[in-house]
GUSE-979514 format. One line per 3 residues: for each residue x, y, z of C-alpha. Coordinates in pm, 1 decimal, m for minus. Each point is the difference from the previous one (the first is absolute). Layout:
residues N
X:Y:Z; ...
***
This chain:
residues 680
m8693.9:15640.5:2654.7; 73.1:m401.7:m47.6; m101.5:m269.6:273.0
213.7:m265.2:77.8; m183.3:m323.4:93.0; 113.5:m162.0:362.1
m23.2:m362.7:124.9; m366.2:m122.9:21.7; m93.7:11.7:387.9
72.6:391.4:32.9; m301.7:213.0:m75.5; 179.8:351.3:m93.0
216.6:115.9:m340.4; 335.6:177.4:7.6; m23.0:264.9:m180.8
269.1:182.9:m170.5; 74.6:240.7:m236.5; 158.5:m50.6:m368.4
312.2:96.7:77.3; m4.7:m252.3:267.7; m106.5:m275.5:m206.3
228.1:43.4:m279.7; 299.3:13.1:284.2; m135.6:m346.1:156.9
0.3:m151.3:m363.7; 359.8:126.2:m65.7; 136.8:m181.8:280.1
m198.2:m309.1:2.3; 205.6:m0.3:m359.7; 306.2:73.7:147.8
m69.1:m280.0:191.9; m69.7:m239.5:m244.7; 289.5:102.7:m186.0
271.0:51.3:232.6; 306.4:m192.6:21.7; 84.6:m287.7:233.3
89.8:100.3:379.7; 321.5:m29.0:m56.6; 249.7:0.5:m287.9
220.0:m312.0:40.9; 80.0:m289.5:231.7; 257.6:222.6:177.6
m208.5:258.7:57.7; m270.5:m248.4:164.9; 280.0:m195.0:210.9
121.2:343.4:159.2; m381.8:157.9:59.3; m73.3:m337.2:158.3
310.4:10.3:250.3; m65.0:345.2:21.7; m408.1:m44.1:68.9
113.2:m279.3:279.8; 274.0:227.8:165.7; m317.0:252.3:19.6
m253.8:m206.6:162.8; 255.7:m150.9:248.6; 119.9:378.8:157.2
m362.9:102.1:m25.5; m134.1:m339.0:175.5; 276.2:18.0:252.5
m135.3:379.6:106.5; 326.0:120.4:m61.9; m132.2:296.5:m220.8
m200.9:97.9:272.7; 289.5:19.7:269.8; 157.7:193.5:m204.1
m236.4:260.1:m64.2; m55.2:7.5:391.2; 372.9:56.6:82.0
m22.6:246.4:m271.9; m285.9:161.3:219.4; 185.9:m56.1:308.2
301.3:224.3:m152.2; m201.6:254.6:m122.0; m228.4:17.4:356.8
m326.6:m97.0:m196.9; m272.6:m204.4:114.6; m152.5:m244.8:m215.4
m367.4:102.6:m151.1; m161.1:m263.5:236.6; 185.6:157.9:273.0
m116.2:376.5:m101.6; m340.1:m107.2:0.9; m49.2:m154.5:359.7
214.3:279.4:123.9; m232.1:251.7:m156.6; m323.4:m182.5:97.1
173.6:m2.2:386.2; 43.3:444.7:m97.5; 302.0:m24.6:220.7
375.0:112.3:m84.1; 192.8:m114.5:m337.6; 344.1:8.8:133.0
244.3:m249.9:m129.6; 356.5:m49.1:211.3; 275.7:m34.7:m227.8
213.7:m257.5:163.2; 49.6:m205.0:m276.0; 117.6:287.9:m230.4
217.8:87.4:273.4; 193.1:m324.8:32.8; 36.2:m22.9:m397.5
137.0:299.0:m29.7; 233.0:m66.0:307.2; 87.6:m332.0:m146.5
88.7:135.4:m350.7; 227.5:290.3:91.8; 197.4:m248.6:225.3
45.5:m216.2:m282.7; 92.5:302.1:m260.9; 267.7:34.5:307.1
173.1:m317.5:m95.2; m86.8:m13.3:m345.9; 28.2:341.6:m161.8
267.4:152.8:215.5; 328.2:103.7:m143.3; 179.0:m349.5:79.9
m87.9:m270.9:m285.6; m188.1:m285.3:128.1; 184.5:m233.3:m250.7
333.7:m77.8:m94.2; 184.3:m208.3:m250.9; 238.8:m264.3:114.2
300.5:m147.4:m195.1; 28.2:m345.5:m53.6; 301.0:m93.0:309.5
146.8:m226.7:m232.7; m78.7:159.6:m361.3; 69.0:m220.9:m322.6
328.0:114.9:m182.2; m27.4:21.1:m357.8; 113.0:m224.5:m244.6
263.3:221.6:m125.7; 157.1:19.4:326.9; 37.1:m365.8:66.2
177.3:m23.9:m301.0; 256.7:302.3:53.0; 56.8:m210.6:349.6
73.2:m357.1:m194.4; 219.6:180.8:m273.2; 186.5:218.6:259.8
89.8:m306.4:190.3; 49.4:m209.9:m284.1; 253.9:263.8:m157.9
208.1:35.3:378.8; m3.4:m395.9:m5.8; 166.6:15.6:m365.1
214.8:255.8:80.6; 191.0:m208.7:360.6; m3.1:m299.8:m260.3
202.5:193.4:m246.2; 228.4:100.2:266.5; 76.2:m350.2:136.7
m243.7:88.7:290.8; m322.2:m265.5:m2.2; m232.8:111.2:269.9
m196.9:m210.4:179.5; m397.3:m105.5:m45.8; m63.3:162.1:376.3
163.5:320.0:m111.9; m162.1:78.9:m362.9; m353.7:m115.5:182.9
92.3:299.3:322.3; 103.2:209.6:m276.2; m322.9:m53.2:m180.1
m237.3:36.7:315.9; 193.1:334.8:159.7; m79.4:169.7:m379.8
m346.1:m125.0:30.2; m23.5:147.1:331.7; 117.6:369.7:m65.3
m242.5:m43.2:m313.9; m269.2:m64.0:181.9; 81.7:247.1:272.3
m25.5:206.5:m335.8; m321.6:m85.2:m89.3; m153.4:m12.7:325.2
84.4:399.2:20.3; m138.6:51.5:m329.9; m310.1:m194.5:14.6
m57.7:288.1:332.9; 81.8:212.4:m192.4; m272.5:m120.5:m271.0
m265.0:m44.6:287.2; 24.0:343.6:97.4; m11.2:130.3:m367.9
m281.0:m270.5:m39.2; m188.5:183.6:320.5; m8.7:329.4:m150.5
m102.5:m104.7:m330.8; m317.1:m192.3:141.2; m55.0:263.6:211.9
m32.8:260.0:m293.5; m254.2:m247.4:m139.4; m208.3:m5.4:287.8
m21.5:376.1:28.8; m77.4:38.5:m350.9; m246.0:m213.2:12.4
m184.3:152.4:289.3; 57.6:m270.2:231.2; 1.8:210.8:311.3
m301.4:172.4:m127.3; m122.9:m350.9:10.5; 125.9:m165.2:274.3
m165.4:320.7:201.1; m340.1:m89.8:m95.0; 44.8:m346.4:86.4
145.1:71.3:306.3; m367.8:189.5:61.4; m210.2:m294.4:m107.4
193.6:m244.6:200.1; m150.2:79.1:320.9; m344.9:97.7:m121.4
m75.0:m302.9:m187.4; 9.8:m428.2:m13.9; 249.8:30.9:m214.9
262.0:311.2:m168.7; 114.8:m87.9:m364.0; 308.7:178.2:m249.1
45.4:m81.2:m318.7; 338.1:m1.3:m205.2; 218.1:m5.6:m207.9
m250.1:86.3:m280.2; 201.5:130.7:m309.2; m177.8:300.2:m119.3
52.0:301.9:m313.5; 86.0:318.8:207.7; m2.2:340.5:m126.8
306.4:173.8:83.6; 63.9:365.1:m65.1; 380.1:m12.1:m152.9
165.7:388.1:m75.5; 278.3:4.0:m333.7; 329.3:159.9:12.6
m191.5:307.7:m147.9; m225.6:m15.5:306.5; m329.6:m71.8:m212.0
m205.7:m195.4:222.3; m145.2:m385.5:m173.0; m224.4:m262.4:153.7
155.0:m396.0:m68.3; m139.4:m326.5:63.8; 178.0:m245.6:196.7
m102.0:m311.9:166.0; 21.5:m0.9:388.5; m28.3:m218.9:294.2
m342.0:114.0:206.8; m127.9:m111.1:332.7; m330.4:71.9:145.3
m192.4:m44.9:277.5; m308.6:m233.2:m92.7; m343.3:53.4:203.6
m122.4:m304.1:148.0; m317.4:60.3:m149.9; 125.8:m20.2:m344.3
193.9:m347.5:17.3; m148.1:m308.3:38.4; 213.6:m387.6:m12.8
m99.1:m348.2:0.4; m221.1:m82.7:266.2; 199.7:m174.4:312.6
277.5:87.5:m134.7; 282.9:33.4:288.1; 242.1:188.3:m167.4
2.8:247.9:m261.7; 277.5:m127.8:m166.8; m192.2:m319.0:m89.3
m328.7:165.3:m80.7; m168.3:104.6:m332.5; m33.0:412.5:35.9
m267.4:185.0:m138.9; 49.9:413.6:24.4; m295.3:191.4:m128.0
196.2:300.4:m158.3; m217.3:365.9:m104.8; 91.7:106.7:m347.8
m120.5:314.2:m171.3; m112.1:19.4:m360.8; 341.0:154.3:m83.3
237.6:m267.0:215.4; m223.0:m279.6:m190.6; 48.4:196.5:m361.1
387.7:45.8:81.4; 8.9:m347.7:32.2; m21.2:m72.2:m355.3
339.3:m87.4:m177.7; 194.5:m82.3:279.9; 111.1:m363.1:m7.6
m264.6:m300.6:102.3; m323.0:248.9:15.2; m253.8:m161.2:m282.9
m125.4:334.1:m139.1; m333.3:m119.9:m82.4; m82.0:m86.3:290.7
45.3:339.4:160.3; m173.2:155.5:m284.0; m291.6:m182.1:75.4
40.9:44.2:391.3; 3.3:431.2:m92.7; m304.5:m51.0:m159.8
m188.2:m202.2:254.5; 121.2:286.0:292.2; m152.8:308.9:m239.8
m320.1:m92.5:111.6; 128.6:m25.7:407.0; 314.5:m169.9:187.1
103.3:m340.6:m37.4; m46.8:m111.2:348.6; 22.8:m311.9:187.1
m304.9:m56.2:134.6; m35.5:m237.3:317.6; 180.2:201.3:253.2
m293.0:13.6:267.8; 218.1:299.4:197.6; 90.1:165.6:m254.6
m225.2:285.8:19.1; 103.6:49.5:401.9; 350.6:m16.6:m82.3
m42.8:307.7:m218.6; m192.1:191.3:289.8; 238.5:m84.7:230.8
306.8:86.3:m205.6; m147.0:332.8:m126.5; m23.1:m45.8:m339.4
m401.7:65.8:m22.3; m236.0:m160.9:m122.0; 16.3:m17.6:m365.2
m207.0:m274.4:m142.9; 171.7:m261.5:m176.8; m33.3:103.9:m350.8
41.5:401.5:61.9; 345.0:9.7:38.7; 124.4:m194.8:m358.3
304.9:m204.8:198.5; 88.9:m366.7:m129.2; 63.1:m255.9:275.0
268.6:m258.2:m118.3; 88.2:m299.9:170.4; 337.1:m122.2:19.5
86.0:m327.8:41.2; 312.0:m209.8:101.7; 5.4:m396.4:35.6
33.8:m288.5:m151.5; m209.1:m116.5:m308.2; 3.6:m326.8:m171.5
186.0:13.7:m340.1; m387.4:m101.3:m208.2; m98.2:361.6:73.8
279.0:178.9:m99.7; 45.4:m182.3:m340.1; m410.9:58.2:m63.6
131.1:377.4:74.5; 296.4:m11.1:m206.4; 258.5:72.2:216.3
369.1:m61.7:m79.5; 212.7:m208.3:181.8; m299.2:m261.1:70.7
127.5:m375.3:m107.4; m177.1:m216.5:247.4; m369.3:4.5:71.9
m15.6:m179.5:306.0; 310.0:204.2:149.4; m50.6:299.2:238.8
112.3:312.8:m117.2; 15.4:305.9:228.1; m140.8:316.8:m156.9
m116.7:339.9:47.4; m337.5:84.0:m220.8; m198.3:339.5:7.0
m388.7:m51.0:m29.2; m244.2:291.6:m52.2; m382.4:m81.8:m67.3
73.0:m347.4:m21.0; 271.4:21.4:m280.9; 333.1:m38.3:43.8
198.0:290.6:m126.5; 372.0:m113.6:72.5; 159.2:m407.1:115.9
329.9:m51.2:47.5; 248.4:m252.4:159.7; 117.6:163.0:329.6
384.2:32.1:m25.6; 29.3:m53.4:397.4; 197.5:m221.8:16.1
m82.6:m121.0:344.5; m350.8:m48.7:m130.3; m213.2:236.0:264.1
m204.4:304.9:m55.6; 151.1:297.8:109.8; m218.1:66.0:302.6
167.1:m14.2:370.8; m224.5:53.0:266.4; m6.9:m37.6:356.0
m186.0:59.4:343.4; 35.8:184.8:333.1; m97.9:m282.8:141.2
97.6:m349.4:m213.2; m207.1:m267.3:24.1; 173.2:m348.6:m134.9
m170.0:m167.0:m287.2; m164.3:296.7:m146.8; 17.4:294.8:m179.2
m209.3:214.4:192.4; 153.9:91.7:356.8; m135.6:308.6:242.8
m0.7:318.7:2.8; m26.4:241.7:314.4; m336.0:112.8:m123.5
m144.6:m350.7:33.8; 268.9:m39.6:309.1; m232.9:219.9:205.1
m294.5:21.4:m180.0; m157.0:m122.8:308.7; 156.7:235.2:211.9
m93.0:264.6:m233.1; m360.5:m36.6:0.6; m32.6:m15.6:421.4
181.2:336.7:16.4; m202.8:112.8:m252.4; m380.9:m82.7:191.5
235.1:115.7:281.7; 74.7:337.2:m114.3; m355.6:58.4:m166.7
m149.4:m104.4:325.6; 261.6:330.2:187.3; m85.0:210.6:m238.9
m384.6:m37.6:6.9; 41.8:m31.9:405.4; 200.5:321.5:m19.2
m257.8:167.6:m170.4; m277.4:m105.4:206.5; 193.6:84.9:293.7
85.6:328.2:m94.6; m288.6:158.3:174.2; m312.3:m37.6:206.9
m286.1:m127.4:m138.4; m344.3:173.9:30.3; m341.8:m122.0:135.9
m305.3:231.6:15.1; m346.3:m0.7:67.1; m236.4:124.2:m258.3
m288.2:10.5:205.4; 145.2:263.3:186.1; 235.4:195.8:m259.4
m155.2:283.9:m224.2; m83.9:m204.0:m304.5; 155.2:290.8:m221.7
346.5:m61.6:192.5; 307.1:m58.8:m145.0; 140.6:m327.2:64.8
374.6:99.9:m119.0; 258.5:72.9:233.9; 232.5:248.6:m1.6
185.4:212.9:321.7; m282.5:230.8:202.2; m281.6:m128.6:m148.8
m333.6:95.6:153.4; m282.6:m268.9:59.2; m333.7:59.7:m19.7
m243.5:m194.7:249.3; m356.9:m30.4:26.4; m26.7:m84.3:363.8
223.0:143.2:264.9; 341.8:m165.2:50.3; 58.3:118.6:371.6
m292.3:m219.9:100.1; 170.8:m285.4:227.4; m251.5:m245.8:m113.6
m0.8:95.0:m374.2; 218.6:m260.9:m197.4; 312.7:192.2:m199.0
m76.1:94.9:m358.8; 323.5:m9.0:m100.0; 275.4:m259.9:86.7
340.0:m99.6:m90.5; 226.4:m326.5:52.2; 382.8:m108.5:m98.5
54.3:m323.1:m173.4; 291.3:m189.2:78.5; 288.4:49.7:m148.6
212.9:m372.8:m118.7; 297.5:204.5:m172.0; 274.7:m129.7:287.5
m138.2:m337.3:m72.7; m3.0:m3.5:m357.4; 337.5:156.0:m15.5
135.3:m250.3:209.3; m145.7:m286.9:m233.1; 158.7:173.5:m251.4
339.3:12.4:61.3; m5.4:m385.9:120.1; m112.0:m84.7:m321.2
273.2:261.2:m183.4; 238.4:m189.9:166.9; m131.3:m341.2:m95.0
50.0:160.5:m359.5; 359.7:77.0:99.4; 61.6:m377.6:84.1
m190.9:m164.6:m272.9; 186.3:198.2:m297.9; 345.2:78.9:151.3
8.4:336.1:m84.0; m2.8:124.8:393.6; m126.9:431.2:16.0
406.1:79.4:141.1; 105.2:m141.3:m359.1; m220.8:302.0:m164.3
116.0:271.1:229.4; m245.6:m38.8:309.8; 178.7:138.9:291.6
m233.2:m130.0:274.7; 155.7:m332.3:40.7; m7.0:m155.1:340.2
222.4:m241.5:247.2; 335.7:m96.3:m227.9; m59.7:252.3:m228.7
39.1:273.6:255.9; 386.6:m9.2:m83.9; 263.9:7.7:m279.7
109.4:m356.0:22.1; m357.7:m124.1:114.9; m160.4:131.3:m317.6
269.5:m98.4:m211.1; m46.9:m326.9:108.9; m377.5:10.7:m62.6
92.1:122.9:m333.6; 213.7:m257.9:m73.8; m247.8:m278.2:85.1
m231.9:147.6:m251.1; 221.2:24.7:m255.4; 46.8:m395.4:11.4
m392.7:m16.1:m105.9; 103.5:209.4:m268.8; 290.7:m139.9:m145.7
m195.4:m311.3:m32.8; m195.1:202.7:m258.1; 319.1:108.4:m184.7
111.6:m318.9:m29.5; m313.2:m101.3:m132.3; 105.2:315.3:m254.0
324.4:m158.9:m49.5; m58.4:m356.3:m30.3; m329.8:39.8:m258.5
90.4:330.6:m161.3; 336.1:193.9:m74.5; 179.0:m384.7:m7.3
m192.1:m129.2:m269.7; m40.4:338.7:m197.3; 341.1:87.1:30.0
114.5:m327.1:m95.1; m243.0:50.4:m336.4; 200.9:305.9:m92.7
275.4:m191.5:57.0; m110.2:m232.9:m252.8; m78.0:272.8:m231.1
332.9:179.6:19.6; 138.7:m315.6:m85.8; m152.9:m37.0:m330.3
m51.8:309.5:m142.6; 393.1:210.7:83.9; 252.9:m41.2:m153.5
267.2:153.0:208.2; 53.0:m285.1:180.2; m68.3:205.6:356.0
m116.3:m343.2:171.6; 164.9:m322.8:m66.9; m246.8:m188.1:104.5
142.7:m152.4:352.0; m138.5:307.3:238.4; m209.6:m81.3:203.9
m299.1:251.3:130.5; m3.9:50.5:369.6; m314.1:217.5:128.4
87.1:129.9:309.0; m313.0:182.7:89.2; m97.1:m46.4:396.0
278.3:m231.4:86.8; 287.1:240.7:m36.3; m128.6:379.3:68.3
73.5:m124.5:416.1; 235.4:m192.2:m24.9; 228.7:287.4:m241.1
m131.3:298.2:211.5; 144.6:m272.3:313.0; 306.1:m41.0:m199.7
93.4:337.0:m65.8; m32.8:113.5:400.2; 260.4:m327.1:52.7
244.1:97.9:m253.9; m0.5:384.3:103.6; 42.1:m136.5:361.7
304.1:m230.7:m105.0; 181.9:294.8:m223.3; m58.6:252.5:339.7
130.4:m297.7:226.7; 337.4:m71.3:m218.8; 41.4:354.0:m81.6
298.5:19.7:251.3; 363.9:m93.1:m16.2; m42.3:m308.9:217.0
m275.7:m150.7:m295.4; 136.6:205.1:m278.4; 302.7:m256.6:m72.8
m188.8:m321.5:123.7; m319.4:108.9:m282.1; 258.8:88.8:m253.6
m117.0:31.2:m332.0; m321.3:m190.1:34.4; m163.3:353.6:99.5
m13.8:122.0:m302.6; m263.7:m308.3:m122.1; m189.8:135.4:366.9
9.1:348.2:m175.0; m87.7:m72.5:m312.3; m352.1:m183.5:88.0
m68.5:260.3:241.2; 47.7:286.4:m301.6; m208.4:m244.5:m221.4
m300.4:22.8:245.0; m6.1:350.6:71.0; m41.0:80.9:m351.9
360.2:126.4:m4.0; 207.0:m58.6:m366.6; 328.6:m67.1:155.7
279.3:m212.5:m150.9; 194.2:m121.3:251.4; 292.1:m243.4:m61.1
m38.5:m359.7:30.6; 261.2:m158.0:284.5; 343.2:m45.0:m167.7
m71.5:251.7:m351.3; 196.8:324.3:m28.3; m231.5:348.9:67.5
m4.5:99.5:m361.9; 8.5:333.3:148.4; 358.0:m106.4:106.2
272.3:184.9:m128.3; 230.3:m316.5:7.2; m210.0:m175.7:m296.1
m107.7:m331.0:32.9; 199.2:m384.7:4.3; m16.6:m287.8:m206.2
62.7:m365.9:m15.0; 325.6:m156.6:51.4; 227.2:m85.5:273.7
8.6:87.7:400.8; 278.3:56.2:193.3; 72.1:m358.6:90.3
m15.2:m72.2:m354.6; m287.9:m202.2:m49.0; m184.1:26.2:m307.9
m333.9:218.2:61.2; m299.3:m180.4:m156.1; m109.7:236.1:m296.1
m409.5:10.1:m11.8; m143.0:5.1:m360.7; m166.8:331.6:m97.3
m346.6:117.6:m110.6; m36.6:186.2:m348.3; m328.2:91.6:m194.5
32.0:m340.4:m125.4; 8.2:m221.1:269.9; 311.1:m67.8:212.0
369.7:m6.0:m129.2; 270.7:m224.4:108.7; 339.1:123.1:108.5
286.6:m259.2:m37.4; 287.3:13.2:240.9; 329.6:m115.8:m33.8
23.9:m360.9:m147.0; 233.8:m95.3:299.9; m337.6:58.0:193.2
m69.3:m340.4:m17.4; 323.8:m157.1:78.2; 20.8:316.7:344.8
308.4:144.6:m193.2; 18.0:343.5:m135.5; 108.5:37.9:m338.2
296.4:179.6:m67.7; m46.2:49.1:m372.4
***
């Protein structure tokens, strides 16, 4: 055995084994010897943003709301709580209100979001750009009729070749207005493809589920991604291939932190903490950016335990509550890696090496991966907007800040009275639940029984008939508080109604009172509550599928090469603001085509019904091509007409066409100009 000396002033010796000793030397070495906290300047600029965004969510007890809504969802008390509840030895019950209106407020928002309708649409530009190649057929077809009346002794006027030249622009850009729909609705599909691929609705589910539960519900995307796809040859042998893929995800807000005061995300420096195993970090290696020493060195360090981040006071709770035990923090060999995305001064990335860098004083906006305090991966972001590619948004906004409400904290008040109010009926009820029992001992057989149970037989030592002998036995009811507490109860469950618009009738409760005692009287109640509500869905719109939608946008744009979007749409997220009025719209229009549907209308409506018809098979999910007013039923055995002259001999204006390669002029007569028809 060895003895370590201690500070003078203490008057006992550790003592410790060999073993012991030789382990205390080896890392007072490693110590000595070990390499500076962190690797480079960039590495020290993003863990001291990324320390600051830490202290600033822990300081502002936003950690600890969250692991009480989390507590609230699951029906758990806090261990403070348990305590003074078991010290009191009454009743443990927890009412579930909160979990109750979260899940209420969800599914009604997977109603607008995730039903069969798309909540987004693609609009064509209402006066799309003709290309170059068109203008120029335009100024060469009017340029060759002009010749050709010359040549024939026939000058036309300035006024004419100019209405010549604007009624060919006009039936081209009729043209390309109906193939630019056409493109927007090809354009629709294709980004909806990518979204599915890319487990968006997977995604957009979960966030839907944090949304009410927390401050603040986060998704992440588009993050380009190697998936493995099972492909099958022509001679059916199965093969896995790599391909890169757009991903979203839904981000916990426990795992992102941004610039503190920051009051939007798309202005903030993001920091994600991401969990990689030994095998994601070693598959790393090769791929483009990923400095392969680094993560050599990172494998090493996580043999002897995971590479966490420590700090994170709540960690530890989080785990309880989420179920994912208790592990300690180096049992379970994962890798925490911090992404982050913002802008870093040009000096950094040039000490780094990164290329691309010119100016040191210059912001540049990257994304960098850090693990242990190296950075494995930089990179200039290619948004090109220039924001991380967070969107987040609250059930309840709250202007100038990231960080709204959630129903949890809504009626976390309201939570915690019916909770001491239905602890208080239950440990009432079960007081009340049957007499209580006094006896004398004086007078009752010291070897008696003091259970009770039905037809029990006391034993007395003096004489119970006596008048003037006291009872030896006695019983008494306590008061029962149940119609009370019951009461107090459902005042405050409807309080809870109120405060986080999500009303009982909008889950299914049938015991609704005064208005909604009707048809009309609860759909009116219902309607009112879905105003609260689509406040909330606008919030979705406004702060989530716009911008995210309009970043696949962007990304479509610059990486196909079919040329599906020309680069005029314009994406329109209908969300809330349409699923009433269309479901309004389509009761109108089937009441206007059963009000004209007689021979009185019939003429009057003409051949406008069919556009009536056609929207109406559109929304019903029918696939229906009905002719547009004035075009021939293909179906028609009598073919279909062309361009050229009506009855009263006027020329017909002939519209240009639409091929695979943009529209195609089709010249008329050369008299056009001059109104004669050529007889040539």
């Amino acid at each position: 055995m060895a003895a370590i000396p201690v500070p003078q002033g203490r008057t006992t010796l550790r003592v410790v084994s060999p073993k012991e000793l030789q382990k205390a030397e080896q890392l007072a070495h490693s110590i000595a010897t070990a390499k500076p906290e962190v690797d480079d300047d960039l590495a020290a600029y993003v863990r001291r943003k990324f320390e600051a965004a830490k202290r600033h969510r822990t300081s502002s007890l936003v950690d600890e709301q969250m692991i009480s809504f989390m507590r609230a969802y699951n029906g758990e008390y806090s261990p403070t709580k348990k305590a003074e509840i078991a010290k009191f030895g009454g009743s443990s019950v927890f009412a579930r209100v909160t979990a109750g209106k979260c899940r209420g407020a969800t599914a009604l928002l997977r109603d607008i979001y995730m039903s069969a309708e798309r909540p987004w649409s693609i609009e064509p530009s209402p006066d799309p750009r003709l290309p170059g190649s068109v203008t120029r057929d335009i100024t060469a077809v009017v340029g060759g009729e002009a010749m050709y009346l010359v040549m024939n002794g026939q000058p036309p006027e300035k006024a004419q070749l100019e209405k010549r030249k604007q009624d060919l622009t006009k039936a081209a850009k009729v043209a390309e207005m109906k193939k630019a729909s056409e493109q927007a609705k090809a354009a629709e599909q294709k980004m909806d493809d990518l979204l599915l691929e890319g487990g968006f609705w997977e995604a957009m589910s979960q966030f839907l589920t944090d949304l009410p539960i927390y401050h603040t519900a986060f998704l992440k995307g588009p993050t380009v991604r190697n998936a493995e796809l099972l492909t099958w040859g022509e001679d059916g042998e199965p093969s896995m291939e790599s391909r890169p893929r757009f991903f979203w995800d839904r981000v916990s807000p426990f795992d992102l932190w941004f610039t503190p005061g920051a009051a939007s995300i798309a202005n903030a420096d993001t920091f994600e903490r991401q969990r990689f195993s030994l095998t994601d970090l070693y598959n790393l290696i090769g791929l483009p950016g990923y400095r392969e020493d680094k993560i050599r060195e990172c494998i090493k360090l996580a043999e002897s335990g995971g590479l966490r981040e420590w700090g994170l006071i709540f960690e530890q709770e989080r785990r309880e509550i989420e179920n994912r035990g208790t592990t300690s923090a180096t049992d379970d060999q994962m890798v925490d890696c911090i992404e982050f995305q913002g802008n870093v001064l040009g000096k950094y990335l040039k000490e780094y090496g990164l290329k691309g860098v010119d100016d040191e004083d210059k912001p540049y906006f990257i994304t960098c991966w850090t693990v242990n305090r190296m950075v494995i991966k930089a990179m200039l972001n290619p948004n090109i907007r220039k924001r991380p590619n967070y969107y987040c948004t609250s059930f309840d906004k709250q202007p100038g800040t990231i960080y709204g409400s959630g129903i949890a904290e809504l009626i976390g008040d309201i939570q915690d009275v019916m909770n001491a109010t239905l602890r208080s009926l239950v440990n009432n009820m079960s007081i009340a639940s049957g007499p209580q029992v006094f006896f004398n001992e004086d007078l009752v057989n010291p070897n008696q029984d003091d259970t009770l149970y039905p037809w029990k037989r006391w034993k007395y030592t003096t004489d119970p008939s006596n008048p003037s002998a006291s009872a030896p036995v006695g019983f008494f009811q306590p008061g029962s508080n149940a119609t009370e507490l019951l009461g107090v109860y459902g005042q405050f469950n409807t309080i809870a109604d109120e405060v986080s618009a999500i009303p009982r009738y909008m889950q299914g409760d049938q015991n609704v009172g005064g208005a909604g005692r009707t048809a009309s009287g609860l759909a009116m109640l219902m309607s009112n509550a879905n105003k609260a509500l689509q406040n909330v869905a606008e919030n979705i719109d406004d702060d989530v599928f716009e911008p995210m939608l309009q970043s696949l946008y962007d990304l479509v744009m610059l990486t196909d090469s079919t040329g599906i979007l020309r680069g005029d749409e314009t994406v329109k997220v209908n969300g809330v603001r349409n699923v009433v009025k269309q479901e309004q719209d389509r009761v109108r229009q089937l009441e206007f085509l059963q009000l004209t549907a007689n021979e009185i209308d019939g003429p009057i409506v003409g051949a406008q019904r069919a556009s009536v018809l056609q929207q109406v098979a559109d929304r019903i999910g029918i696939d229906l091509d009905i002719p547009e007013p004035g075009e021939q039923n293909p179906q028609s055995p009598q073919g279909g007409g062309g361009a050229g002259f009506n009855p009263a001999g006027t020329p017909t204006p002939v519209p240009a066409v639409s091929d695979s390669n943009g529209p195609r002029l089709q010249t008329q007569s050369l008299n056009t100009v001059s109104g004669r028809q050529n007889t040539s």
